[in-house]
C-alpha positions as CSV (number, residue, x, y, z in Angstrom):
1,X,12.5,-36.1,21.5
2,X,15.7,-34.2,21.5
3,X,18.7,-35.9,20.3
4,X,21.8,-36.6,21.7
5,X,24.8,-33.9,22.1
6,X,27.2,-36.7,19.7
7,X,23.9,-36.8,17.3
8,X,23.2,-33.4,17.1
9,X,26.6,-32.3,16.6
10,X,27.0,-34.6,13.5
11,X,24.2,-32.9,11.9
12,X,23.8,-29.6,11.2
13,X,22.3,-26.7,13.4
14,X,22.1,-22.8,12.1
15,X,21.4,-19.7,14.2
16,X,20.4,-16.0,12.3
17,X,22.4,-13.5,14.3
18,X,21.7,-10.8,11.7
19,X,20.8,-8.4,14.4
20,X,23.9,-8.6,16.8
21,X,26.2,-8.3,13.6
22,X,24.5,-5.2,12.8
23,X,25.2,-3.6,16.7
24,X,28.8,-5.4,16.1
25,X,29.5,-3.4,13.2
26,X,28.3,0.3,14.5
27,X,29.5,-0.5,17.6
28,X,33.4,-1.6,16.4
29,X,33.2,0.4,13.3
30,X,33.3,3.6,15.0
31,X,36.4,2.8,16.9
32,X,39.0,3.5,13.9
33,X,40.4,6.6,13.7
34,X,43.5,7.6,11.5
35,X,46.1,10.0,11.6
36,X,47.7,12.1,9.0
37,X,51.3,13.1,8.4
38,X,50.4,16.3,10.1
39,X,49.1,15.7,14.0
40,X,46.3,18.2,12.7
41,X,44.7,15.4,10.3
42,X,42.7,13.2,11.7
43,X,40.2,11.1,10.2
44,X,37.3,8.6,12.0
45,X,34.4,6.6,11.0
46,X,31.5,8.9,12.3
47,X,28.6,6.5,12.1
48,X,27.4,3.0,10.8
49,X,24.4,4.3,8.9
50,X,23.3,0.5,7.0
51,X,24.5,-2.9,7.6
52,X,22.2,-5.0,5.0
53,X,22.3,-8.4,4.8
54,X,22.1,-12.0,6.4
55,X,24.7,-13.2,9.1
56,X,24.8,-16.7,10.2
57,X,26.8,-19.4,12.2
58,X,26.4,-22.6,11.5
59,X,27.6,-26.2,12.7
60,X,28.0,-29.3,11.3
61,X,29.8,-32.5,12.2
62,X,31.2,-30.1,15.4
63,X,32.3,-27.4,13.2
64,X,31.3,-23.7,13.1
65,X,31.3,-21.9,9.9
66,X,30.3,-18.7,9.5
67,X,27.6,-17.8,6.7
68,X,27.5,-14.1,6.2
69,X,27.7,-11.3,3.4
70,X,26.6,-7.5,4.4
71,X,27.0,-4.6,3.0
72,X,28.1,-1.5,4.9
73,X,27.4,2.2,4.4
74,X,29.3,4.9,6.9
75,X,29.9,7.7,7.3
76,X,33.1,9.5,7.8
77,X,34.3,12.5,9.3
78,X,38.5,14.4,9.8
79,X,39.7,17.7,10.3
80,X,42.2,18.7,7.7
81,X,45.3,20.4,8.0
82,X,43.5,23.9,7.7
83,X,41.1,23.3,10.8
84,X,38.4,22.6,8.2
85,X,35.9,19.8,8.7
86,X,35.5,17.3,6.3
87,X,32.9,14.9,6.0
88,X,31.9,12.1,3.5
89,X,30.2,8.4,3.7
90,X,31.4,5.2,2.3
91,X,30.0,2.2,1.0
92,X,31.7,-1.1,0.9
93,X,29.3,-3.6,-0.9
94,X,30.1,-6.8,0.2
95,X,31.6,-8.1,3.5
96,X,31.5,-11.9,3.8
97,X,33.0,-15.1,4.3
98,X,34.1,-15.3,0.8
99,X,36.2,-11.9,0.9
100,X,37.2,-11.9,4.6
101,X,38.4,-15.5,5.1
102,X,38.4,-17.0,1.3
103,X,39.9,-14.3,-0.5
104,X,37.8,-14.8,-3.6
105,X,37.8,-10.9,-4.2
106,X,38.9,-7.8,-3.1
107,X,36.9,-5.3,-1.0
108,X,35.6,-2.4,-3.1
109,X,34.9,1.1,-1.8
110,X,32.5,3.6,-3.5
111,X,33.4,7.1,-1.3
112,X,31.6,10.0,-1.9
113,X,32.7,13.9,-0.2
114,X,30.4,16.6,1.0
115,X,32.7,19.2,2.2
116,X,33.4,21.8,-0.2
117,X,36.7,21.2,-2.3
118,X,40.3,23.0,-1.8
119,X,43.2,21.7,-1.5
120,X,43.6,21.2,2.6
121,X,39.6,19.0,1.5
122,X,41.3,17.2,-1.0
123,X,44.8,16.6,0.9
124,X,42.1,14.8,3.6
125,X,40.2,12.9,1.4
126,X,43.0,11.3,-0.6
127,X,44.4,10.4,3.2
128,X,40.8,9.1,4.2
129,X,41.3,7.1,0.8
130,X,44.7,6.0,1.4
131,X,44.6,4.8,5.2
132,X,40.9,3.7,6.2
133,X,40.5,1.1,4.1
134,X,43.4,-1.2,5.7
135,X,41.9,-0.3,9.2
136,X,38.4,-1.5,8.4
137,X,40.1,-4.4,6.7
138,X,41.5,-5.2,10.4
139,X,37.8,-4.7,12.2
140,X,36.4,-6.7,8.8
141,X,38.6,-9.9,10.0
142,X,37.6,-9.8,13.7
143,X,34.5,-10.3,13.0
144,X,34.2,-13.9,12.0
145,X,36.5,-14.2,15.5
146,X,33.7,-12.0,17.5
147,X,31.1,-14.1,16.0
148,X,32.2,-17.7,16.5
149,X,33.7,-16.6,20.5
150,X,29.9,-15.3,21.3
151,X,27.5,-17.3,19.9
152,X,29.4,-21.0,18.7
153,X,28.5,-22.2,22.7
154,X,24.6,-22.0,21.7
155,X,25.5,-24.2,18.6
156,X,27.7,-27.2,19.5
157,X,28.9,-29.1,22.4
158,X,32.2,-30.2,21.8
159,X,34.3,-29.6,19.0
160,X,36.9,-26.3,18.2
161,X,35.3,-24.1,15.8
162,X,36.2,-23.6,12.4
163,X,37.4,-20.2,11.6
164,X,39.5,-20.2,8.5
165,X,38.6,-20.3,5.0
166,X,35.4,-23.3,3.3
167,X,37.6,-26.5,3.2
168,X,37.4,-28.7,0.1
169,X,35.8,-31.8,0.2
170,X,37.0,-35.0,1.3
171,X,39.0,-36.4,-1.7
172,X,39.3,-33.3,-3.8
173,X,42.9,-33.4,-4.9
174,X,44.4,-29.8,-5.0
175,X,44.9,-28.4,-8.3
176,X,48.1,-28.2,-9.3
177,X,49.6,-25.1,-11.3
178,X,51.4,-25.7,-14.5
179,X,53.8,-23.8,-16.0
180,X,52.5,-24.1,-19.9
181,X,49.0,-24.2,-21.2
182,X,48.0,-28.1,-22.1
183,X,46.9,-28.1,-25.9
184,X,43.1,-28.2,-26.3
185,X,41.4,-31.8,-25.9
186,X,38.7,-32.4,-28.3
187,X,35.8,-33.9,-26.1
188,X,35.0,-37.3,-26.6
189,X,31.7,-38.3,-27.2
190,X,30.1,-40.4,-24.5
191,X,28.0,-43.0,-25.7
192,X,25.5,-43.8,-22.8
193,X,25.4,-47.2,-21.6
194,X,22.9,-49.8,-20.3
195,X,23.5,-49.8,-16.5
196,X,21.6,-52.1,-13.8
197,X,21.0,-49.9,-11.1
198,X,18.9,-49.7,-8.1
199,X,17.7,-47.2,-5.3
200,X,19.3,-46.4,-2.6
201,X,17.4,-44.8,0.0
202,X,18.0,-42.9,3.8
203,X,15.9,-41.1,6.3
204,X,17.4,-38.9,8.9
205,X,15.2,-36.5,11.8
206,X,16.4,-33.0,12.5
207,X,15.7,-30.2,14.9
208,X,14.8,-27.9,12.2
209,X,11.5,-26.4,10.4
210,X,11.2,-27.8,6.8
211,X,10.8,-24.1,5.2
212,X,14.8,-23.7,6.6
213,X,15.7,-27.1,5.8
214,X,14.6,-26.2,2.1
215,X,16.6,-23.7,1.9
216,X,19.8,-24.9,3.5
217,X,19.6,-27.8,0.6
218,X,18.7,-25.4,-2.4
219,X,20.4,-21.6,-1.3
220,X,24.0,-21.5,-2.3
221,X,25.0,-18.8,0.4
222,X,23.3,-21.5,2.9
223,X,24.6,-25.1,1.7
224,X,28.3,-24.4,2.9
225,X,26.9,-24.4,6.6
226,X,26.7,-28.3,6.1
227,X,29.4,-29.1,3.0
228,X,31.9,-27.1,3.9
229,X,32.9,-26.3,0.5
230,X,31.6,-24.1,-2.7
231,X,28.6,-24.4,-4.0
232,X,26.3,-22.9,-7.2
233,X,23.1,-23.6,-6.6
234,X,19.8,-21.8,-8.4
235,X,16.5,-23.1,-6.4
236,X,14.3,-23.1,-10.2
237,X,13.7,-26.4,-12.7
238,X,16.0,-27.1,-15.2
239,X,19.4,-24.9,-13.2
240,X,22.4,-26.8,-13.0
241,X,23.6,-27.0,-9.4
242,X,27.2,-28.0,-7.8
243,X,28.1,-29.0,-4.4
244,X,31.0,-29.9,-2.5
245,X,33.2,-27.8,-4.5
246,X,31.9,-29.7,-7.8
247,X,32.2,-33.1,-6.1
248,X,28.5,-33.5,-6.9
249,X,26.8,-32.1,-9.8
250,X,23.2,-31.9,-11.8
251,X,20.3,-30.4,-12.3
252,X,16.9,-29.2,-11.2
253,X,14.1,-31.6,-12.1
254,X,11.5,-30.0,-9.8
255,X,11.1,-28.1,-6.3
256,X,8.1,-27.5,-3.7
257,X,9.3,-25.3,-1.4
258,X,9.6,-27.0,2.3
259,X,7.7,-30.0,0.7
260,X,10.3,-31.9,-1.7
261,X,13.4,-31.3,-4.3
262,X,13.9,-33.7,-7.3
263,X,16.9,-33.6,-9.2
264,X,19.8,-35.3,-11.0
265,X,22.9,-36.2,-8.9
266,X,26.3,-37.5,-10.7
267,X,29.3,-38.1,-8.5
268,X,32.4,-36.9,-9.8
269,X,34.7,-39.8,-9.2
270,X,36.7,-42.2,-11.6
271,X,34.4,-45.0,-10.1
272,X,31.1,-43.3,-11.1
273,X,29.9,-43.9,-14.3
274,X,30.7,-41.2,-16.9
275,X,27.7,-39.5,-18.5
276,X,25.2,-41.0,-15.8
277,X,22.5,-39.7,-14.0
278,X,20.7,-41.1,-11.4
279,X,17.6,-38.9,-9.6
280,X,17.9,-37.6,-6.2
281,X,14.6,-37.0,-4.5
282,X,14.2,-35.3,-1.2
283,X,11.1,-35.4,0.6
284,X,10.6,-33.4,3.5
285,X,8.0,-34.0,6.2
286,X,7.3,-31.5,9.1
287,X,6.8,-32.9,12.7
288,X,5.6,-31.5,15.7
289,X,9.4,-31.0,17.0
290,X,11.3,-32.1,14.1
291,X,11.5,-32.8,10.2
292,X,12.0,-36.0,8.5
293,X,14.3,-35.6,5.7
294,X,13.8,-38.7,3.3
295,X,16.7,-38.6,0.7
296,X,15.7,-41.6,-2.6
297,X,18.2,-41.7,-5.1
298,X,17.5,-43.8,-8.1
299,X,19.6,-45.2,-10.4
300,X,22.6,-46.1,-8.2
301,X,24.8,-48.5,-10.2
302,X,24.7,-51.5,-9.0
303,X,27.4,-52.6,-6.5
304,X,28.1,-48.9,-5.5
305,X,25.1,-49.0,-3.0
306,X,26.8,-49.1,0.0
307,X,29.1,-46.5,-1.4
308,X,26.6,-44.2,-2.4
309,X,24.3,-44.7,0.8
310,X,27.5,-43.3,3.2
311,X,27.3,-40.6,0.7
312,X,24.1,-39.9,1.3
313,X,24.0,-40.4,4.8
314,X,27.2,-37.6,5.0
315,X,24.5,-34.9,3.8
């Protein structure tokens, strides 16, 4: 049974557009072309020879996020002042959500020349160096736009989409800068206490195979389609993981792929428990149209039930 547009919306939805990112990229990329100081130098992207790498847009709660790091080898071409033709290729590892819109790092370009040096080469080169970079920057930043304006009406219903930078969670308070360094706190030694707890449990049905449900809860280039924030996240026993931008943390107890994921889950709030753990585990059960996510997490203090199941039930 498919579920209603206000239901569906709430939850999350993902579509692989790997392919029409790749044509996006040889077919925009191609488009640049720079002049020099001289009208005689001229230099252009040539061709789009690799786009490598998973794109994705994805919706939750009736907002688009796009989900996507590629990297990009071309090759370019100019005449320099001379009349000599000058060709090279570039390769700019990584171009993704966290460079374009987060500005978590800079773009890096490895360039390479094949034309024979002299000076009127070089002279074209260093303007090839100089000036392409801020023009693929440009294209680099339409994308996200290109990609949300084509394909977010296959995702959601209502909603406007979400196309600047991953969000905090909901009650992160910003950091705030300081102009001196705090002297160092010597930690203090948590003594673990004897809690009452009890187990908290919620089932929810989604229009998604288990094998991608898996991986949306465990990859950490996928779990920002549905928290909207940073995550570190290695799918293995024993890893420490970190969602919502370190507003949940723990570790890997166990994982069978598409099947179930046990771990530890500690909220970091001043009204969870410090030191605890309780055990989150996620059971996943494939349907004929759907999956039935089962999320069971033990050790819940007790009176923070109802606390923890809207938690739980914001996954």
């Amino acid at each position: 049974m498919a579920l209603p547009p206000s239901t569906a919306n709430w939850h999350w939805k993902n579509k692989n557009v790997s392919q029409w990112a790749k044509e996006w990229f040889e077919r925009e990329l191609v488009t640049i072309s720079i002049n020099g100081d001289s009208e005689s130098e001229v230099v252009s992207v040539a061709q789009v020879t690799e786009v490598d790498g998973d794109v994705e847009l994805g919706q939750r709660k009736s907002k688009l996020i796009t989900i996507y790091d590629c990297k990009i080898v071309l090759n370019w071409k100019g005449t320099a002042n001379d009349g000599t033709e000058v060709t090279g290729t570039l390769t700019v590892p990584e171009v993704s959500h966290e460079v374009t819109l987060d500005g978590l790092s800079e773009y890096a370009y490895h360039w390479s020349l094949s034309t024979a040096s002299s000076p009127s080469v070089e002279a074209l080169y260093g303007l090839a160096r100089s000036r392409l970079p801020s023009a693929l920057e440009t294209k680099f930043a339409e994308f996200p736009v290109a990609l949300v304006d084509t394909h977010g009406k296959d995702l959601t219903v209502s909603g406007d989409p979400s196309r600047a930078a991953t969000p905090a969670p909901a009650g992160t308070p910003p950091a705030v800068a300081s102009s001196s360094s705090p002297a160092p706190v010597q930690p203090k030694k948590v003594e673990p206490k004897k809690l009452n707890t009890k187990t908290v449990t919620v089932d929810a049905n989604f229009q998604a195979p288990a094998d991608d449900l898996f991986t949306l809860l465990t990859d950490e280039k996928r779990i920002p389609i549905w928290t909207r924030a940073a995550a570190q996240s290695t799918a293995q026993a024993g890893s420490d993981y970190s969602i919502f931008g370190g507003g949940v943390k723990g570790k890997y107890v166990s994982l069978a792929p598409s099947r179930e994921i046990v771990q530890t889950w500690a909220l970091q709030s001043p009204t969870w428990p410090e030191g605890h753990f309780a055990t989150l585990t996620t059971t996943l059960e494939q349907l004929s149209d759907s999956t039935k996510v089962t999320f069971s997490l033990a050790g819940v203090p007790t009176g923070k039930e109802e606390e923890i199941k809207r938690n739980l039930e914001g996954y």
